[in-house]
C-alpha positions in Angstrom: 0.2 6.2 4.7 -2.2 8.5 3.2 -1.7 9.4 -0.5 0.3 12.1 -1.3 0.5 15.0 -3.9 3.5 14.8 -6.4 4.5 18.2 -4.4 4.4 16.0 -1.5 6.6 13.5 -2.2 8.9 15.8 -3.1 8.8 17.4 0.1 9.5 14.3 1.9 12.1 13.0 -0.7 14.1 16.1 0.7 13.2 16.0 4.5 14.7 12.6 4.5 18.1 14.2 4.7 16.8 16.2 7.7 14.7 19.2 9.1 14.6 22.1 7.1 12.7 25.6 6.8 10.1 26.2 4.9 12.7 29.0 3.1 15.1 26.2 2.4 12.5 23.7 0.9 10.9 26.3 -1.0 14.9 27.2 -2.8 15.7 23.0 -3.3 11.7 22.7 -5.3 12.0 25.9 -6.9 7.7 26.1 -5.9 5.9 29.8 -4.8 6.3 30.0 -0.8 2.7 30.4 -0.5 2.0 26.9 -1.8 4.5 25.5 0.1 3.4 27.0 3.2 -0.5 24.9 1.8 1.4 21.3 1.2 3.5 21.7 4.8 -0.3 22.2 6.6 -1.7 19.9 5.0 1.2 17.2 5.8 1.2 18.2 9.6 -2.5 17.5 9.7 -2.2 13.8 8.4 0.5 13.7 10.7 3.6 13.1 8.6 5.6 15.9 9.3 6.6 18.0 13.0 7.4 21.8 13.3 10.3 21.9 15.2 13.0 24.8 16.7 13.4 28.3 16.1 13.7 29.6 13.3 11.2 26.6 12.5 12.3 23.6 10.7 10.0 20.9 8.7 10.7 17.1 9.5 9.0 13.9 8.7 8.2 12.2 12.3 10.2 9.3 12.8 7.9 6.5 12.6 7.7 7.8 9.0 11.4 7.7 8.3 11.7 4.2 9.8 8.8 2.9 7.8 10.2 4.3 4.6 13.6 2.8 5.6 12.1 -0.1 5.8 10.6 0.2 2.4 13.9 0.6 0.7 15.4 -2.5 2.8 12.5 -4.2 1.2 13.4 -3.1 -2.3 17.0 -3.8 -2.3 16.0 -7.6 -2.4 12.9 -7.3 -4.5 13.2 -8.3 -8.3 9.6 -7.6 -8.8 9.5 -4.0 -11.3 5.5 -3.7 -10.9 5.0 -1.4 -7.9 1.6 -0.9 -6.4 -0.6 1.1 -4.0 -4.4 -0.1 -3.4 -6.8 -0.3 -0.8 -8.9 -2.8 0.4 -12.2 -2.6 2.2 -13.7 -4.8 4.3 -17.2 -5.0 6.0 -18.8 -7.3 8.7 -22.0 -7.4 11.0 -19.7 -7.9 14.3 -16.3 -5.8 14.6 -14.8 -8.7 16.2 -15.7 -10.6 12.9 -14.3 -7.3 11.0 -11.2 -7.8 13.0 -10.5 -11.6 12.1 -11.3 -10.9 8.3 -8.9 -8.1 8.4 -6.0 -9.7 9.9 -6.7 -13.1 7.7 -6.4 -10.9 4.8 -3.3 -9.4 5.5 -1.8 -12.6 6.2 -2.9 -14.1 2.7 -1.4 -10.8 1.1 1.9 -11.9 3.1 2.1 -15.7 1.8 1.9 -15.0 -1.5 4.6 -15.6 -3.1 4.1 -13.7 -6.3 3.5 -10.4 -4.1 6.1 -8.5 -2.0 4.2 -6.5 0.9 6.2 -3.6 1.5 3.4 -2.1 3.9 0.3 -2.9 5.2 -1.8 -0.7 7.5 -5.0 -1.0 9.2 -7.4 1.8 9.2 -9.6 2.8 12.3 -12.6 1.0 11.9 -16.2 2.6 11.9 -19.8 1.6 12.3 -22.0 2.2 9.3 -25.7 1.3 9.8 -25.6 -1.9 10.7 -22.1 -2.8 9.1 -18.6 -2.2 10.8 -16.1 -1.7 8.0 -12.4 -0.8 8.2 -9.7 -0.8 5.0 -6.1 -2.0 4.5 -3.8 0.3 2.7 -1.7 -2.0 0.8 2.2 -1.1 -0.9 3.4 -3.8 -2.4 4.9 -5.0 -5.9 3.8 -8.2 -7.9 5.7 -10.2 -10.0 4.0 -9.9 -13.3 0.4 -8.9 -14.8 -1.1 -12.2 -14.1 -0.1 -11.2 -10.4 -2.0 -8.1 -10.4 -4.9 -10.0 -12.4 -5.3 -12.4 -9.0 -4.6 -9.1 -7.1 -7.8 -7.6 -8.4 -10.1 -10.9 -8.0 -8.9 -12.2 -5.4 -8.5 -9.3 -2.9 -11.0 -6.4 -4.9 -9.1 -2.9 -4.0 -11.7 -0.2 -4.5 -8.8 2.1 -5.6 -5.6 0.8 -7.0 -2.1 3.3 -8.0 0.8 2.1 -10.0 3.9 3.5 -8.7 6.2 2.2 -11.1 7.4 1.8 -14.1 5.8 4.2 -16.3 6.2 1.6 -19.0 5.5 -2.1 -18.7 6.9 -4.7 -21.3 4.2 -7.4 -21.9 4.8 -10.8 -23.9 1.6 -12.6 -25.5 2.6 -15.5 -22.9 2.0 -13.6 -20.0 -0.9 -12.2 -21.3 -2.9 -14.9 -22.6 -1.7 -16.5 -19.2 -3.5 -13.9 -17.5 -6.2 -13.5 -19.9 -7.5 -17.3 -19.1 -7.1 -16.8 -15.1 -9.3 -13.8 -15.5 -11.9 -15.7 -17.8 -12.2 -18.4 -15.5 -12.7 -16.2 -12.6 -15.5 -14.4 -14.2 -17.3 -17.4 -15.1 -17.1 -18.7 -11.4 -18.1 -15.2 -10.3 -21.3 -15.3 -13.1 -22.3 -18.8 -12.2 -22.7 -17.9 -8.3 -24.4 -15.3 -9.0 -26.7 -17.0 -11.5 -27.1 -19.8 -8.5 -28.3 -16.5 -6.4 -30.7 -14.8 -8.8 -34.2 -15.8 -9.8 -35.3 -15.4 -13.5 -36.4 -12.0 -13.1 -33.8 -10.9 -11.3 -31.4 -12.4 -13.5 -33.2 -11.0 -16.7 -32.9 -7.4 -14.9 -29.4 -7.8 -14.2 -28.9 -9.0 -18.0 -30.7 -6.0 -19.2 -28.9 -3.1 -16.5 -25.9 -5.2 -17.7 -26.0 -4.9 -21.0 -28.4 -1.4 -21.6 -31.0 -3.0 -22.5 
C-alpha cells in the first residue's frame, strides 16, 4: 500500500465504518472542504478509494478493507510493540532472475521468527538500462532493536517508517546485544570490500570516507 498522509489515514480510519460524502467526512475531521476534496483525488488515483451513488459517497475498495482486516487479525496475536513500514529494492540482469530474488526474499522475511509480516507486496517491475528492478513494500513488527538491527543488514530497505510506539524503552542488554551484531556485520561487510578493492581504490574510498 502506498504511503499515506496523516489526513489520509484519517480518512480511511473513518471509511472503514462505511461510504460516506465528502460533506460527512469533512464534519467527522473537522478539515476545509477544499482540502478534502485534494486528499479524496489523490486516494482514488492510487486506487484506494471508489466514488459511489448519488449523492456520491467515498469508500475504500474492498480488497483494501480485507487486507486491513487482515492486518488487525494479525495484531490481535502479535506481542511484538515495534511496528514498521520499509521498502526493499531489488535489481537483477534477467527479470526471471529478479523474480526468484524477490520471491526468496519474501520468504526469508516470513521465516523469521523475530519478525511478524503483516503485508508484503510486490511492485511492478521495470527495466532500467540494463538492470530489471522491482521493490517489496514491507509491514511488519520486530521483536526488539536487535531485530530491526538484522532488519537493516540483512535485508537493506532504502526507506524505513516506524509506525509505533512513539516511545521505545531500551535496556543496556538489548543494546549492547545489538551493538555487537552490528559491529560484526560491519567488519564482514569492510573485509569484502577490502578483498574487492585494490590499494588505490581502497585508499580513495578511505579518503571519500573519511573527508579526507
Amino acid at each position: 500500500m502506498a504511503q499515506l498522509s496523516e489526513t489520509q489515514k484519517q480518512i480511511s480510519r473513518l471509511l472503514m465504518q462505511g461510504p460516506k460524502t465528502a460533506e460527512e467526512i469533512a464534519g467527522s475531521i473537522s478539515m476545509p472542504y477544499s482540502k478534502l476534496m485534494e486528499e479524496l483525488k489523490e486516494m482514488l488515483r492510487l486506487e484506494l478509494i471508489k466514488k459511489e451513488g448519488f449523492p456520491t459517497k467515498y469508500g475504500l475498495k474492498k480488497e483494501i478493507v480485507e487486507r486491513v482486516q487482515e492486518r488487525k487479525r494479525i495484531e490481535e496475536k502479535d506481542f511484538f510493540k515495534i511496528r514498521l513500514s520499509c521498502i526493499i529494492e531489488v535489481q537483477a540482469i534477467e527479470e526471471e532472475l529478479l523474480k526468484k530474488s524477490l520471491k526468496e526474499i519474501e520468504e526469508m522475511l516470513r521465516h523469521e521468527k523475530i519478525f511478524t509480516i503483516y503485508d508484503c507486496r510486490q511492485a511492478e517491475i521495470v527495466k532500467e538500462g540494463e538492470y530489471y528492478s522491482s521493490f517489496l513494500e514491507v509491514n511488519l513488527s520486530v521483536r526488539d532493536f536487535k531485530a530491526m538491527v538484522r532488519l537493516m543488514f540483512y535485508y537493506a530497505p532504502i526507506t524505513i517508517e516506524v509506525l509505533k510506539p512513539e516511545k521505545i524503552e531500551l535496556y543496556a542488554g538489548d543494546l549492547q546485544e545489538a551493538l555487537v551484531d552490528m559491529a560484526g556485520l560491519v567488519h564482514a561487510y569492510a573485509d569484502q570490500i577490502t578483498k574487492l578493492m585494490n590499494r588505490k581504490e581502497l585508499e580513495q574510498f578511505n579518503n571519500s570516507l573519511y573527508g579526507k
